[in-house]
C-alpha positions as CSV (number, residue, x, y, z in Angstrom):
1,X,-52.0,4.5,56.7
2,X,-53.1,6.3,53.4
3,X,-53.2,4.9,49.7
4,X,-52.6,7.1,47.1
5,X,-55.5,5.2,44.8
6,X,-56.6,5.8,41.4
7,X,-59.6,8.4,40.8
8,X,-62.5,7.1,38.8
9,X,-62.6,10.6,36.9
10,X,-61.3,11.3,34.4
11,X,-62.9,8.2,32.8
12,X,-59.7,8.2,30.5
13,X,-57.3,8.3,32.7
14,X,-58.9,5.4,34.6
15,X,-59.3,3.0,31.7
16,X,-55.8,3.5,30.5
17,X,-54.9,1.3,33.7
18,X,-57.9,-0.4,33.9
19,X,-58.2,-2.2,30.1
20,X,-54.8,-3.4,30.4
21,X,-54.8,-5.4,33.8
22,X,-58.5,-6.9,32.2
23,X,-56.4,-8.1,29.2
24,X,-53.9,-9.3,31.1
25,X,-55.8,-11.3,33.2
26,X,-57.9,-12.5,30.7
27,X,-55.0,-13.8,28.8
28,X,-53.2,-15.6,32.2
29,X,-56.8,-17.1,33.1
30,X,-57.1,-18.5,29.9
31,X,-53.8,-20.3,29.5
32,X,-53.5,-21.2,33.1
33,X,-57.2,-23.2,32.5
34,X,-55.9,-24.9,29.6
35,X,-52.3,-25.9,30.2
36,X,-52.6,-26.1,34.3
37,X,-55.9,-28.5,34.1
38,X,-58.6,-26.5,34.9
39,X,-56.8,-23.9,37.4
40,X,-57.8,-20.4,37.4
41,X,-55.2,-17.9,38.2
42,X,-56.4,-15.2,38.7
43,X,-59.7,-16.0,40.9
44,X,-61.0,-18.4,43.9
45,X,-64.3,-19.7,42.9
46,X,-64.0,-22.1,40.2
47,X,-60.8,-23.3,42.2
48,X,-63.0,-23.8,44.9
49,X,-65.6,-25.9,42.3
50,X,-62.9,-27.8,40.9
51,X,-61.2,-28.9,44.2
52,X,-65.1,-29.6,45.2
53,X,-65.2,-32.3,42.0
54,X,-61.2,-33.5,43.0
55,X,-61.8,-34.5,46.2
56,X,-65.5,-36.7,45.3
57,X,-63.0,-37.9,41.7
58,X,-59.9,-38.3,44.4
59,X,-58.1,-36.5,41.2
60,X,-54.3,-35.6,41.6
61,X,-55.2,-32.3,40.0
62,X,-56.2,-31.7,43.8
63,X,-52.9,-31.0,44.7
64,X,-51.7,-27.4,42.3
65,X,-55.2,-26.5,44.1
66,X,-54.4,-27.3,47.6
67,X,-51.3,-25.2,47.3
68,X,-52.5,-22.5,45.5
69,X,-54.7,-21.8,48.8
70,X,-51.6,-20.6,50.8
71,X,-50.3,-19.1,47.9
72,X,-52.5,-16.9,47.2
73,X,-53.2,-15.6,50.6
74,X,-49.1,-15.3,51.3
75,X,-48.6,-12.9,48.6
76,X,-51.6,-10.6,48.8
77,X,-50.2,-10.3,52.8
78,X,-47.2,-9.5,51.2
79,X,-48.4,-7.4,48.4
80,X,-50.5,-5.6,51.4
81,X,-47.3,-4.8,53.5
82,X,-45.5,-3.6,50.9
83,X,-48.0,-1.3,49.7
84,X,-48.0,-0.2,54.0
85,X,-44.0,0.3,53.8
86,X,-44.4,2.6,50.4
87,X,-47.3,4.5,52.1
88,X,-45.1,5.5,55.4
89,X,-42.8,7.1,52.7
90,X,-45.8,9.3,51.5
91,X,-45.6,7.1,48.0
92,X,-47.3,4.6,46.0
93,X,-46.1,0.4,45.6
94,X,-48.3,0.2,42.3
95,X,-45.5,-0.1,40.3
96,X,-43.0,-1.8,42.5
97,X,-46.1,-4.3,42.5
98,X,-46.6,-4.2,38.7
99,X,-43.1,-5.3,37.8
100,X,-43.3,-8.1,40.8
101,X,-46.1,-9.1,38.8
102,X,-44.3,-9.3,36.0
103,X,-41.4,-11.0,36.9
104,X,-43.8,-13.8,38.8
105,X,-45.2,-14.0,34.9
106,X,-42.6,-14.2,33.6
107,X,-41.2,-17.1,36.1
108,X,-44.6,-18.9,35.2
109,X,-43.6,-18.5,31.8
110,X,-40.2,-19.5,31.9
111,X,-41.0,-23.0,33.9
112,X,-44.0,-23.6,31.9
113,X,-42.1,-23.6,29.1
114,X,-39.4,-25.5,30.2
115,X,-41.9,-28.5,31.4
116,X,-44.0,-28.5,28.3
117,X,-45.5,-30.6,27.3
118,X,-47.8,-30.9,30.8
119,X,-49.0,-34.1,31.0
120,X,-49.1,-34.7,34.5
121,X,-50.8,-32.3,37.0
122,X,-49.1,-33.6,40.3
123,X,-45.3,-33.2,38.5
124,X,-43.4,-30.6,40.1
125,X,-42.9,-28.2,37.3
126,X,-46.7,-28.6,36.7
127,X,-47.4,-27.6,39.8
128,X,-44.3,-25.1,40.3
129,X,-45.7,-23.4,36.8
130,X,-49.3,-23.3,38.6
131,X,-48.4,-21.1,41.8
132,X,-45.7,-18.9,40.1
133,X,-49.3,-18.3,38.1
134,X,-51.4,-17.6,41.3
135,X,-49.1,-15.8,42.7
136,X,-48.7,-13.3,39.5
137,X,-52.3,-13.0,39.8
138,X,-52.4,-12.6,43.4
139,X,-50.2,-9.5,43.2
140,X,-53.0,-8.0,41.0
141,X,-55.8,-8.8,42.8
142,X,-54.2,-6.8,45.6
143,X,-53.6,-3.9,43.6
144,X,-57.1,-4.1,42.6
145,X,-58.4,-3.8,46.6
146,X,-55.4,-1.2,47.4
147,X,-55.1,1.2,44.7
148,X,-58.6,0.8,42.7
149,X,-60.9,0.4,45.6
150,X,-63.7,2.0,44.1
151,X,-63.4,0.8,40.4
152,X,-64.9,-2.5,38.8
153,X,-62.6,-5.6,39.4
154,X,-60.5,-6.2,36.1
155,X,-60.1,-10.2,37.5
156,X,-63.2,-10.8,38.1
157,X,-66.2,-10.9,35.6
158,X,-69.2,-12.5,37.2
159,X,-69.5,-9.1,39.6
160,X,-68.9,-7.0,37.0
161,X,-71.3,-8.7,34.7
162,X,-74.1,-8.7,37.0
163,X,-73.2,-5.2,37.7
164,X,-73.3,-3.7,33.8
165,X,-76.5,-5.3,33.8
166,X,-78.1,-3.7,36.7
167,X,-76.6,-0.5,35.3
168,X,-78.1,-1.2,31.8
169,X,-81.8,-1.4,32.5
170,X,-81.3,1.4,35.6
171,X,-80.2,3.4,32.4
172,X,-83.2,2.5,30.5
173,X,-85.4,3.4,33.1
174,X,-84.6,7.5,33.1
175,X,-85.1,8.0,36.8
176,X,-83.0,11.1,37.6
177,X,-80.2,10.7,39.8
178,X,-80.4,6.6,39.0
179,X,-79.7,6.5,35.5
180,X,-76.6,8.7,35.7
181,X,-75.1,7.1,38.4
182,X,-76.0,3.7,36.3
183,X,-74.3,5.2,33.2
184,X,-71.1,6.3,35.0
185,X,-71.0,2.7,36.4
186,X,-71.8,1.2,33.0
187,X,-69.2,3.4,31.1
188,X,-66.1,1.8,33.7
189,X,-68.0,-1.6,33.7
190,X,-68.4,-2.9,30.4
191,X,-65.3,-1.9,29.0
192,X,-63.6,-4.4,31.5
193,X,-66.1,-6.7,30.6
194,X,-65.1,-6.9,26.9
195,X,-61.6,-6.7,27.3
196,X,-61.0,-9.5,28.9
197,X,-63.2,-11.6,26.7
198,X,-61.2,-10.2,24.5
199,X,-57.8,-11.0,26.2
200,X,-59.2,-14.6,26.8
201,X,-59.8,-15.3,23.3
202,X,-56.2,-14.0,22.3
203,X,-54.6,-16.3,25.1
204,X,-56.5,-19.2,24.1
205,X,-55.1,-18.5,20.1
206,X,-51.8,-17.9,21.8
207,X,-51.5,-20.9,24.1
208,X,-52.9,-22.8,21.3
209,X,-50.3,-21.5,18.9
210,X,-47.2,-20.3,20.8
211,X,-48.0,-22.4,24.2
212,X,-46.7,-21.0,27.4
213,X,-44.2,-18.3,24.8
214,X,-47.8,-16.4,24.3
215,X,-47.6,-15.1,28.3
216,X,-45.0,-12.4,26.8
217,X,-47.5,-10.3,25.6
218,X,-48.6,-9.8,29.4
219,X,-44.9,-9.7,30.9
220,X,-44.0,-6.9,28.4
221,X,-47.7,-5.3,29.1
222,X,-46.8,-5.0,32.8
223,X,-43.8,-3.8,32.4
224,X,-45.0,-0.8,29.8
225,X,-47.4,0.0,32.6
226,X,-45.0,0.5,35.3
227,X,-42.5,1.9,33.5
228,X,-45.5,4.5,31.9
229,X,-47.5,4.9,35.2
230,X,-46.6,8.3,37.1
231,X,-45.7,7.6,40.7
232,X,-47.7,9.0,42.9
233,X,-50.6,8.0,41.2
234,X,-54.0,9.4,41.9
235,X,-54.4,12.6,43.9
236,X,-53.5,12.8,47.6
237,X,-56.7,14.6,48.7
238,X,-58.5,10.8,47.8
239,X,-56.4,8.7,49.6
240,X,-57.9,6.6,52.1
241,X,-56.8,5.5,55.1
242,X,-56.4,1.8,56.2
């Protein structure tokens, strides 16, 4: 089944999509740590650290992790299907996903605040406000593998990180060939990078001044995308078929 996915040229056109989603998560992955006691949204492997420390600590913080497992995995199979369903029609699910997203934010949002303050990490509305959380995320990490396949992750820094840093010194090192394939790299890479540093110092001032309120900015950033975005996206010539 094809994908229409995004092109990595022209570089513009790539970060326009790409800069926001890094923002985004940054902001989510930020408040999520902070008011969800230590759970990241929108990645696996500190969750997997955590849970590692919960279970030797028999912590009840163990539990929003536990179910965040299933979570996650449910609504990237979902996110997956749908994107099959829109590709049989000869279109693209990226924004059908985008505004999901956004309405799982939203949810997040909505309980979060309606819980505050968290005190407790096995309460239900803790734990409710934790997977509406992973799922929103979820939903963009599987736009990430389906529709930006060959583009840095915008959840994800340590790969990215490791990668701008390769591409740096490769750069450095004027090899032909090398050091313009580096520099392309570099020029999608560290962009990402910063923004969501950037995103996770504005949701750590937001959460720390407007608590779970701050997760508008994200909501109404999804939903400009998707309601922005041109549908199909990408060219059809690049699809690739799953």
């Amino acid at each position: 089944m094809a994908y229409v996915e995004v092109p990595l040229k022209p570089l513009s056109r790539a970060l326009r999509l790409t800069l926001p989603l890094a923002f985004i998560a940054g902001i989510v992955d930020v408040v999520g740590f902070v008011a969800l006691f230590g759970l990241f949204t929108s990645h696996f492997t500190g969750n997997f650290v955590v849970m590692g420390q919960e279970i030797v600590t028999h912590s009840l913080r163990l539990i929003a992790e536990l179910i965040a497992i299933p979570v996650f995995l449910l609504v990237v199979t979902a996110s997956h299907f749908v994107a099959l369903s829109y590709g049989r029609k000869g279109t693209s699910a990226f924004r059908t996903l985008l505004l999901v997203q956004a309405l799982l934010l939203a949810a997040c949002m909505a309980t979060g605040i309606a819980v505050s303050p968290i005190t407790d990490p096995a309460n239900p509305g803790s734990v409710l406000t934790a997977q509406l959380g992973v799922a929103a995320m979820a939903v963009q990490n599987a736009c990430a593998r389906i529709f930006f396949p060959g583009h840095p992750s915008t959840t994800v820094m340590t790969i990215n990180t490791t990668q701008a840093t390769i591409d740096f010194v490769d750069m450095q090192r004027g090899v032909p060939g090398v050091s313009d394939r580096a520099r392309e790299r570099f020029e999608h890479t560290a962009p990402i990078v910063l923004t969501f540093i950037v995103g996770v110092i504005a949701g750590a001032y937001g959460y720390l001044f407007f608590s779970f309120w701050c997760l508008a900015i994200p909501v109404a950033g999804l939903i400009a995308i998707g309601a922005t975005i041109r549908v199909p996206i990408g060219d059809a010539p690049q699809a690739s078929q799953r």
